[in-house]
C-alpha positions in Angstrom: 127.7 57.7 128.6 124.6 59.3 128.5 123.9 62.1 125.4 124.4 65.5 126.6 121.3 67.9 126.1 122.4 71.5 124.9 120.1 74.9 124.6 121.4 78.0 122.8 119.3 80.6 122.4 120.1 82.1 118.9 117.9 85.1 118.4 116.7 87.5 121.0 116.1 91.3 122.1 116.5 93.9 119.2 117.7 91.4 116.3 114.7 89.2 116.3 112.4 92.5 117.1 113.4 93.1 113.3 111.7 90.0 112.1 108.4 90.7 113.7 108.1 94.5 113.0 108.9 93.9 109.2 105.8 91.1 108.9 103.8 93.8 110.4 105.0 96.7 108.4 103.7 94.1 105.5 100.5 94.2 106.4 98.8 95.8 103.1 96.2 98.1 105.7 99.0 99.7 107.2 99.3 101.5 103.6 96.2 103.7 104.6 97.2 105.0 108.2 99.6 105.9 110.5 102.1 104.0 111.7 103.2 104.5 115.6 106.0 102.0 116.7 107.3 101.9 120.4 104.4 102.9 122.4 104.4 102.1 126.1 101.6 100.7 126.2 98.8 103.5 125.9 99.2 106.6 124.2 97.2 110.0 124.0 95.7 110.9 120.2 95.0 114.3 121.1 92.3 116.3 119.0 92.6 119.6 118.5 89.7 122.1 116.9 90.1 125.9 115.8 87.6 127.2 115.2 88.8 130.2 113.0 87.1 133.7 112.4 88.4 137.3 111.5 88.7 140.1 113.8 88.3 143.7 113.1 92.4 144.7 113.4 93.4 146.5 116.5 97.0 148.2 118.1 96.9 145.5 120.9 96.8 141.8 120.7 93.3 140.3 121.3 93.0 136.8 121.6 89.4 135.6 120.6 88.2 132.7 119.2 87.3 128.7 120.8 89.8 126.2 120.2 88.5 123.0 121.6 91.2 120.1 122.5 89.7 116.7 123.5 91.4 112.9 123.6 91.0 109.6 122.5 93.5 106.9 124.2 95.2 104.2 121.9 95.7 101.4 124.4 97.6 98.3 123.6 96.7 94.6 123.7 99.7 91.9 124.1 99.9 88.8 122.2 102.2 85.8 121.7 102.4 83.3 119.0 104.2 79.8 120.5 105.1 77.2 117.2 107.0 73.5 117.5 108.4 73.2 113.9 110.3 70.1 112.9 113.0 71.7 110.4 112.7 68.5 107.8 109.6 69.8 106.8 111.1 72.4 105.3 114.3 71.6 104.2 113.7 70.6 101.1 111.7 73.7 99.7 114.1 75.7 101.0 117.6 74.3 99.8 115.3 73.9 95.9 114.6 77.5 96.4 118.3 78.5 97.4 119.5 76.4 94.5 116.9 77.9 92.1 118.0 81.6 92.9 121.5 80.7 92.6 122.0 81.4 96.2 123.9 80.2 99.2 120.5 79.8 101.1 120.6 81.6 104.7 120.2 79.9 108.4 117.5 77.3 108.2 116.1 79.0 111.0 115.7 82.2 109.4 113.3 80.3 107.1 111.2 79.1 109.8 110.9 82.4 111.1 109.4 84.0 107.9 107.4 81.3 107.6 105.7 81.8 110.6 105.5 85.0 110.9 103.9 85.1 107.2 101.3 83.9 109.7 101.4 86.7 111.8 101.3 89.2 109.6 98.0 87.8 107.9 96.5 87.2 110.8 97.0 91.0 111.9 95.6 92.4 108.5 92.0 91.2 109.6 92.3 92.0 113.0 93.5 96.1 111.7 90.0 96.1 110.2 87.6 93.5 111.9 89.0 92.5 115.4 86.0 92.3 118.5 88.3 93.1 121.9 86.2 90.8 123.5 87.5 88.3 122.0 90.9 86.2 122.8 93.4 86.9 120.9 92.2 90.3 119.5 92.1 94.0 119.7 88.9 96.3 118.7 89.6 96.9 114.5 88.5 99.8 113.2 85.7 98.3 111.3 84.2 97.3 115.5 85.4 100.9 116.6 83.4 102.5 113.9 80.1 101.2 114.1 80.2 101.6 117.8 80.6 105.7 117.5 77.8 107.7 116.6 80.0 110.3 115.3 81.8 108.6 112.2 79.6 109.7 109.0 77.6 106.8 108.1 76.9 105.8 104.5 73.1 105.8 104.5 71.7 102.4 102.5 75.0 100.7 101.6 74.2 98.0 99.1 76.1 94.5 97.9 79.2 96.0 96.1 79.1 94.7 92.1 81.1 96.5 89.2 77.6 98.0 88.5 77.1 99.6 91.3 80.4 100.6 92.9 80.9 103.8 91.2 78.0 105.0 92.2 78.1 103.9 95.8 81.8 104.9 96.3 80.2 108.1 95.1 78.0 108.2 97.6 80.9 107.8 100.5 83.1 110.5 99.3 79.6 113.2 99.3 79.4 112.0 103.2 83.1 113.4 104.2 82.6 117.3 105.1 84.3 119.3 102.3 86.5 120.6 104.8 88.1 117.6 104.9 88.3 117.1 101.3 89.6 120.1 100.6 92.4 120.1 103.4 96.4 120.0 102.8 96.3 116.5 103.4 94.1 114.8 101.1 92.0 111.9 102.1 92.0 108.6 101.2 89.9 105.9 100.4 90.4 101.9 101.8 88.0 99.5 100.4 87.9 95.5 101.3 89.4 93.2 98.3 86.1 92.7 96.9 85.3 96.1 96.2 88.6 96.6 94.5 87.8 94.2 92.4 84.6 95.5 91.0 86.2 99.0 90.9 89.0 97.8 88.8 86.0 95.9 86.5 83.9 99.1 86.3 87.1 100.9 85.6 87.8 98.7 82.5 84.4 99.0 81.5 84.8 103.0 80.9 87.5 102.2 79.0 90.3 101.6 81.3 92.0 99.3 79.2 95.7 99.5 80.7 94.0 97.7 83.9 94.1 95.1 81.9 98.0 94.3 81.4 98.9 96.2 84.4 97.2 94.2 87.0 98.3 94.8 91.0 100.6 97.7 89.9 97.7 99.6 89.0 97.4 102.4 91.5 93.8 103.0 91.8 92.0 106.9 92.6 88.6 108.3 92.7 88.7 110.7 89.5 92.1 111.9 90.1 91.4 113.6 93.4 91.7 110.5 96.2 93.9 107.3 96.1 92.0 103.9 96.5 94.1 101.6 98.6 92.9 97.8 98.5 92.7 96.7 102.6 92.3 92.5 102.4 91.3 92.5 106.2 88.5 94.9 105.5 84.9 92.8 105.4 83.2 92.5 102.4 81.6 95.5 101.1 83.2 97.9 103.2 84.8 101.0 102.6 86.0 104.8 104.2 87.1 107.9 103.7 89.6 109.7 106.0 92.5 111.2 106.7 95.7 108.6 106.6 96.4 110.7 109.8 93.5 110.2 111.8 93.8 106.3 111.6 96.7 105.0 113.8 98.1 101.8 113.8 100.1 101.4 116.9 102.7 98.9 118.5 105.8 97.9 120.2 108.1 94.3 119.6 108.9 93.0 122.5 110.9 89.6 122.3 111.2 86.7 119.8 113.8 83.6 121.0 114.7 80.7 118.7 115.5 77.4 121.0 117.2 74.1 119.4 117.0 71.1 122.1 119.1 67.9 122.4 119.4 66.5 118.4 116.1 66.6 117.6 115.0 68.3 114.4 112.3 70.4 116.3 112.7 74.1 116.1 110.8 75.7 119.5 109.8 79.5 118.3 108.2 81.9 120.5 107.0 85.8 119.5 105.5 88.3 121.7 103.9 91.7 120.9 101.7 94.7 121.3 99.1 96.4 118.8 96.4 98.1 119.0 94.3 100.8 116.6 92.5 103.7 117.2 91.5 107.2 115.6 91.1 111.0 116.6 88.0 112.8 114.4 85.1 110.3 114.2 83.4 113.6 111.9 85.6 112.9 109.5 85.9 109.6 108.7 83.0 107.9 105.9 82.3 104.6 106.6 80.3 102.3 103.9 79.1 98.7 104.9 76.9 96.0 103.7 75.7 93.2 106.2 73.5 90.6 104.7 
């Protein structure tokens, strides 16, 4: 009698949505701007501009004054990530692990899933800063959307980032960003690629910082009190900006992510599909620093 062939489908719809949006949401980037889940595909990042003067008081209401509202459009780009994983490969990691943590491990599959989507999530930390929408696979980073706008602030002669060098150039960044900007409600903040963060942190310890020393990744970095530093890993080398966490949008929606098991085979079939996209509203006031060789 011939072996009968089975196929349950074990996570789908809103449950396995979870999986995908939280190895986004890990993404270190996503720490510097402003998360918009759920978007049908494009979305409207309306700019609004009041330009605000005094008026000699009157008994009537006057309405005077410009206020200028223009648009940008955050469009979406789908993707889908399709794996064949045979579950012996990782069995025996992950039962050491459970063991190790004292722990009734959970579903193997569950496992698989992280594992992949550890994947994912890297993958979309580079593409958040550095992704070309020409090519496959990709949507226009901020980094690509940047240079291509004449109105983001320009750091004039950016240099090779060293721990010699990065105060001053970082000093030269946050003197690009208007003082409006500085100086509004919302405080700016600054994202700089790893290896920037790591000559800060080295400049840092050479004024004395010693803490920097034991305290290593919990350190939370700022410019002289006034500006956090937030370390972006999918930013390119020597790259940095100044901005508003509200006028950089990360967006995207979670679509569908199915787990198949065929026949009695060991191989795990694991399929993912999503939307992202990033995009910004004031390009006059956002700093951006870059070095290219």
């Amino acid at each position: 009698m011939a072996t009968t062939t089975s196929l349950t489908t074990t996570y789908a719809g809103r449950e396995a949505a979870g999986y995908i949006r939280a190895a986004f949401l890990s993404n270190e980037s996503l720490a510097a701007v402003t998360i918009r889940e759920n978007i049908e595909y494009k979305q409207v990042i309306r700019k609004l501009v009041d330009n605000v003067t005094f008026e000699a008081p009157t008994c009537d209401f006057t309405p005077l004054g410009t206020v200028t509202l223009t648009e940008r459009i955050l469009t979406l780009e789908k993707f889908q990530v399709h794996r064949q994983l045979c579950k012996k490969d990782f069995l025996a990691d992950w039962e050491a692990k459970s063991e190790q943590n004292g722990q009734l491990h959970a579903s193997l599959s569950d496992a698989i899933i992280a594992n992949v989507l550890a994947g994912v999530a890297a993958r979309n930390e580079v593409l958040i800063w550095q992704g070309v929408n020409a090519n496959s696979g990709e949507y226009a980073g901020f980094e690509t959307l940047f240079l291509a706008d004449a109105a983001v602030l320009d750091v004039a002669d950016p240099e090779a980032i060293t721990s010699a060098n990065v105060i001053d150039e970082m000093a030269k960044l946050v003197a690009t960003l208007p003082t409006r900007v500085k100086r509004a409600t919302e405080k700016p903040v600054i994202a700089v690629s790893s290896n920037v963060a790591e000559a800060y942190r080295s400049a840092i310890l050479g004024l004395g910082g010693g803490y920097y020393l034991y305290q290593g990744e919990s350190v939370v970095m700022n410019w002289q009190g006034q500006y956090d530093v937030i370390e972006c890993p999918g930013m390119s080398d020597d790259t940095m900006a100044f901005y508003q966490k509200s006028n950089l949008i990360f967006g995207t929606n979670f679509a569908l992510l199915d787990m198949y098991q065929y026949d009695l085979s060991d191989n795990v079939r694991f399929a993912c599909s999503f939307f992202a996209g990033v995009q910004y509203g004031f390009g006059n006031e956002i700093a951006f620093y870059q070095y290219t060789a």
